[in-house]
N, C-alpha and C positions, 0 to 999 in steps of 0.2 A: 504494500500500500504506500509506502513511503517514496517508494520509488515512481509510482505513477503523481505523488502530488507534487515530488522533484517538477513532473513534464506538466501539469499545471503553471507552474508556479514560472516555469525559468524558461519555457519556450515564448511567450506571449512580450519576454523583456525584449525580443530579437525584433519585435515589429511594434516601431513606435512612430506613428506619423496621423498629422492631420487630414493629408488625402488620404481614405483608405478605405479598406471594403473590411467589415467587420466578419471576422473565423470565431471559433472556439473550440474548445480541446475539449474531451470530457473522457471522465474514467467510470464505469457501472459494475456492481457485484450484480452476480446472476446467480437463481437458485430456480431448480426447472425439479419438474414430476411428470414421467411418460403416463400416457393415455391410450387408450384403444388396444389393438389387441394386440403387440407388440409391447411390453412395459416390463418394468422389472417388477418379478414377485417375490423376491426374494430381498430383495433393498432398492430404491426408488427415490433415492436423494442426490441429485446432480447441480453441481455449481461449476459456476466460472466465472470469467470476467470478459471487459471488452476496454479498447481504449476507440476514441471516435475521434474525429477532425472534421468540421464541419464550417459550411457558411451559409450568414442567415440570408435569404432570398425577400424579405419584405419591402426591401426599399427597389426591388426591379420595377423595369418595366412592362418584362412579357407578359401576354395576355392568356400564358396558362397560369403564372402565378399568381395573379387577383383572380381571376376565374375560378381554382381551384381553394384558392385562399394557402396558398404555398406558404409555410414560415422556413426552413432548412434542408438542404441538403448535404446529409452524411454519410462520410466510409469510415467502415468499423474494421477494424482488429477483434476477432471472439478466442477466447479458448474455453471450450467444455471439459471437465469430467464425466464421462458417461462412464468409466469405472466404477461409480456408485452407484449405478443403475446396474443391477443386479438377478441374471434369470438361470432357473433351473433348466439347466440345458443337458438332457439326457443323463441327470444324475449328481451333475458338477454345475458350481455356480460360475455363470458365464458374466463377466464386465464387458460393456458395447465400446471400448477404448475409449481413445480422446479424440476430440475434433478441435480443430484449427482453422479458420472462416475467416475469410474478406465479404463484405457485404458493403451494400449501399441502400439510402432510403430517402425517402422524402417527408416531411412530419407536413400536412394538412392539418389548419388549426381549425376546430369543430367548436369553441368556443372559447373568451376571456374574460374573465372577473378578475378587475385589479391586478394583481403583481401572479394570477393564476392563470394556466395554458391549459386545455386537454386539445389534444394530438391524436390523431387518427395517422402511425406510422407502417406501410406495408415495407416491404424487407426484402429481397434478394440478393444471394451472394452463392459463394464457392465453398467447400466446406470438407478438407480433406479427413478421412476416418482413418485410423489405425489400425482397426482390427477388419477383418472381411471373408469371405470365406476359403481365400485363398492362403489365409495366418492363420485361419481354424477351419479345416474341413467337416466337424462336428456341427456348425454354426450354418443360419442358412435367412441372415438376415439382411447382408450388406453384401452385395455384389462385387463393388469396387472401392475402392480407397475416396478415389473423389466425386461428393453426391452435389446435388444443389441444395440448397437452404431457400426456405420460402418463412416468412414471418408475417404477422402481420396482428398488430395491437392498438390498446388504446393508452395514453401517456400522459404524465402530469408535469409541467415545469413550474414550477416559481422562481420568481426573481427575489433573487436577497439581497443582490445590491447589481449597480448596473456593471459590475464584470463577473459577478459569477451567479449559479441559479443551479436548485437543487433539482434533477430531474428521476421519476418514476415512470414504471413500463409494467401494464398484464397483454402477455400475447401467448398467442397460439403459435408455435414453431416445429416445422416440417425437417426432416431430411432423407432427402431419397435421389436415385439415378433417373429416375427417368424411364425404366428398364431398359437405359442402354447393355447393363449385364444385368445379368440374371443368376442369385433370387435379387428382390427388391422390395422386400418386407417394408421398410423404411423403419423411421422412429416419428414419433406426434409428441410433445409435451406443450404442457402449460406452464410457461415461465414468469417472472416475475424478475425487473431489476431495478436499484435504487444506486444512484449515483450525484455528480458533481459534475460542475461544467463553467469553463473558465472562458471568458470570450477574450478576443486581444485584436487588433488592425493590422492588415496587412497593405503597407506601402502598392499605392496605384498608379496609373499616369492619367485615370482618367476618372469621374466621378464615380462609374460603376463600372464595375467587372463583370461583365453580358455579352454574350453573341449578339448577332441580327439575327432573328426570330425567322425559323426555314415556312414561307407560307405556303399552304395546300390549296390543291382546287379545292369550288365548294363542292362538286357532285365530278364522279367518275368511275370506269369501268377500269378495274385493277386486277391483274394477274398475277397471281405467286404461283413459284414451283419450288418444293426441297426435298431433303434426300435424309434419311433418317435409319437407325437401326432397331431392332431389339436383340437385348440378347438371346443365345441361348443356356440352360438351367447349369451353372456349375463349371463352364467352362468359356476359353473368351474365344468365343465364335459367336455369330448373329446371322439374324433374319433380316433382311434388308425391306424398306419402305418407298415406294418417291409420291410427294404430296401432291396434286395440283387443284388449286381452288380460285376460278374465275369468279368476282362477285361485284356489283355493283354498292358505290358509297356514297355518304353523303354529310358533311361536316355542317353543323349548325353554325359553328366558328371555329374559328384555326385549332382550338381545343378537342373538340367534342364530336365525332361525326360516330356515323351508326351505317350498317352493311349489310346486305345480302347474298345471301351465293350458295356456288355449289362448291362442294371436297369430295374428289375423286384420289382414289388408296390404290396402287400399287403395289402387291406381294415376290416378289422374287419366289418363293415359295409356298404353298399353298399348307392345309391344315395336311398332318398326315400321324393318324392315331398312332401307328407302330414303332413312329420313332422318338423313342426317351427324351432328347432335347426338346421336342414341342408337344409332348404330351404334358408339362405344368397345367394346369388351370388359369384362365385368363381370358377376357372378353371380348379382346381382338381378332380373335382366332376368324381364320377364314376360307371356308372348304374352294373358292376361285379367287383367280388373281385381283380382282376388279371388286373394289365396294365403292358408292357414290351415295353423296346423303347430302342434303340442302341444311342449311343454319344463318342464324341470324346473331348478331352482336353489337359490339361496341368498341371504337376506339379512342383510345385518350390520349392527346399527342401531346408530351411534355417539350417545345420545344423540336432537335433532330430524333428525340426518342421517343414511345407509345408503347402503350399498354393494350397489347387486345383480348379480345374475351368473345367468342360464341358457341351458340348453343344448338344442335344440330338434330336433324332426322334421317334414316337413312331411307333411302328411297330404292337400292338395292345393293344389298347385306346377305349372304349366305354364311350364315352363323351356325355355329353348332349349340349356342348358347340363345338362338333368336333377339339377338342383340338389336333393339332398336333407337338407342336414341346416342349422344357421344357430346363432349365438347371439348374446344382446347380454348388452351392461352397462350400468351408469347409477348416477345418484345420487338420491334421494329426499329431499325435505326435508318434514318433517312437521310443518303448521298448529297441527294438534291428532290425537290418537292415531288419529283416524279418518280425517282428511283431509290432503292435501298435495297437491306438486311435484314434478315428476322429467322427468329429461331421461336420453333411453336410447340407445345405437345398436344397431342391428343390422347384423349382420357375416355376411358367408359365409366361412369359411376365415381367410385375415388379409386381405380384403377388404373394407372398409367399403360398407353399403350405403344407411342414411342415419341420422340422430337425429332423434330424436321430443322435442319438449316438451311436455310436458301435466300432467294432473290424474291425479291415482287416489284411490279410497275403501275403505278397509276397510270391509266390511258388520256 
C-alpha cells in the first residue's frame, strides 16, 4: 500500500502547469465472490488490486461526451487472486490461479448530489490466467492463458478536496475466451472495490487534449465480413467460422444510430457426432455449412470507436439443439467514416459461440 501512495503522491509533482488537461492516478482494493455454476465450494474469497490513470472528459467538446454525459476515461492495471477461490476438483482442492488485466473504461455519470458521483462504468480488457488446462489436465475450466475481461458496474466518487476523491465500485465481472479454445467454462463474480484517487495536470499546447470528432452518414447500407474460430475440447486445434452481415443503419446523431440486417455463418466443418473434438455440448453446432438469421441493434459510436449490440433470429438454422434465436456484440474502430475494424462474438443464450475479426464498410 505504501508503495502505491509513493505513485499518488510523487507522480502528479512531474506535471505542474496552468495550461493543462487534468489526469489522475488512483489505486483500489478488490474483494470479488464467484457466482453461477463455476464458483469455489470449497473457499470463495478473492482479492486484488488495480492501479488506474485516467482523464477527466467533462470539459470536451465531442458530442458523445455531453450526449452520453461522459465524466472519465481509464486504463487499469488488475491483479486477482483466484487462488482463494477454491473447488473440489475430482477429490483435490483446485485454486483458479492468478490473473493479471489491462482494461479500459468509460465512467457515464447517472447522477450528482454535491461533492457525490454515481457512475455507470462498463469495463473491457485482456486478462492473462495462470493456471489452464494445459498446467492441469484434471481441470477443465480455462482453455487458454489469455481470456477477455468484461465488467460492468455501478460507482461512487466523492470529492474530498479538489485533488483527491475517495472512489467505490459493485460490479459484475466476467472472464472467458470467447471459445477460441476449448473448455470455456469461464469465471462470473460479484466484486466490490474501494479506493483513492489523486488528480494532477498535465502540460498542453492547446486548451484541450481532443481529436476532431470522425462524423458518420446519417442512414447507410454497410457491409462486414470476418473470420473467426472455435476451438476444439482439450486441444489447440479449431473449427473455423467466416461472418458476413449486410444491414442497413441509421444514426439519430453522430452518437447513437440503430441497424438492420442479415448474418450469414460459414462452417469449414459441419456437426459430426463420432468425432470426440465436437461432440462437447454447445449451441452452435451445425448439421450444414450455411446458417442465416436476421437481427436488429444498436450502435454507440464513442468518437473513432463503438459499441455494438444485436439481437437476432434465425431464419435458417439446422441445429441439432433447434437453436432459434442468437446475439452478438463487439467493438468497431473507424479508419475513416466509411471504413474500419471490428471484432464481434456471437452468442447463443450466455453461451459463446465464436469472435469474428474483420472489416466492414458503410456504403
Amino acid at each position: 500500500m505504501k508503495k502505491f501512495y509513493f505513485l499518488l503522491t510523487a507522480i502528479p509533482l512531474l506535471f505542474q502547469s496552468q495550461n493543462s488537461v487534468e489526469h489522475f492516478i488512483g489505486y483500489n482494493f478488490i474483494t470479488a465472490q464467484s457466482v453461477g455454476k463455476i464458483k469455489g465450494d470449497i473457499k470463495n474469497n478473492i482479492y486484488g488490486h488495480s492501479l488506474t490513470f485516467g482523464t477527466n472528459l467533462e470539459n470536451r467538446t465531442e458530442e458523445w461526451v455531453k450526449f452520453l454525459s461522459a465524466k472519465n476515461i481509464k486504463y487499469n492495471l488488475i491483479y486477482l487472486d483466484l487462488d482463494q477461490m477454491q473447488n473440489n476438483l475430482w477429490g483435490r482442492n483446485y485454486g483458479f490461479g492468478e490473473v493479471y488485466a489491462a482494461s479500459a473504461n468509460v465512467d457515464f455519470r447517472l447522477m450528482k448530489f454535491r461533492d457525490f458521483e454515481v457512475l455507470f462504468s462498463p469495463t473491457l480488457g485482456l486478462a492473462y490466467i495462470t493456471k489452464t488446462v494445459h498446467t492441469d489436465p484434471d481441470s477443465y475450466f480455462f482453455g487458454s492463458h489469455l481470456n477477455a475481461m468484461f465488467d460492468a458496474g455501478l460507482g461512487i466518487q466523492y470529492d474530498l478536496t479538489k485533488n483527491y476523491a475517495l472512489t467505490s465500485r459493485l460490479s459484475f465481472l466476467h472472464f472467458s475466451n470467447g471459445a477460441i479454445q476449448l473448455p470455456n467454462a469461464g469465471v462470473n463474480t460479484i466484486s466490490a472495490s474501494i479506493g483513492i484517487q489523486r488528480n494532477f495536470n498535465i502540460p498542453t499546447h492547446t486548451e484541450q487534449d481532443q481529436q476532431p470528432e470522425t462524423q458518420v452518414k446519417k442512414q447507410a447500407l454497410e457491409i462486414a465480413i470476418g473470420v473467426g474460430q472455435r476451438g476444439k475440447y482439450k486441444v489447440k486445434e479449431a473449427f473455423y467460422r467466416v461472418a458476413i452481415s449486410p444491414a442497413y443503419s441509421y444514426f439519430i446523431n453522430n452518437t447513437l444510430g440503430f441497424k438492420i440486417g442479415l448474418d450469414a455463418v460459414y462452417y469449414d466443418q459441419v456437426f459430426n457426432p463420432e468425432v470426440y473434438d465436437d461432440s462437447v455440448p454447445y449451441w452452435g453446432k451445425s448439421w450444414e455449412h450455411w446458417r442465416i438469421g436476421t437481427s436488429v441493434g444498436t450502435e454507440i459510436k464513442m468518437n473513432k470507436v463503438s459499441f455494438n449490440a444485436n439481437y437476432g433470429y434465425y431464419l435458417y438454422f439446422k441445429s441439432p439443439y433447434n437453436q432459434k434465436t442468437y446475439w452478438k456484440a463487439g467493438l468497431r474502430y473507424y479508419f475513416t467514416p466509411k471504413l474500419g475494424a471490428e471484432s464481434i462474438m456471437t452468442a447463443h443464450q450466455v453461451q459463446a459461440d465464436f469472435i469474428s475479426f474483420g472489416l466492414f464498410a458503410r456504403l
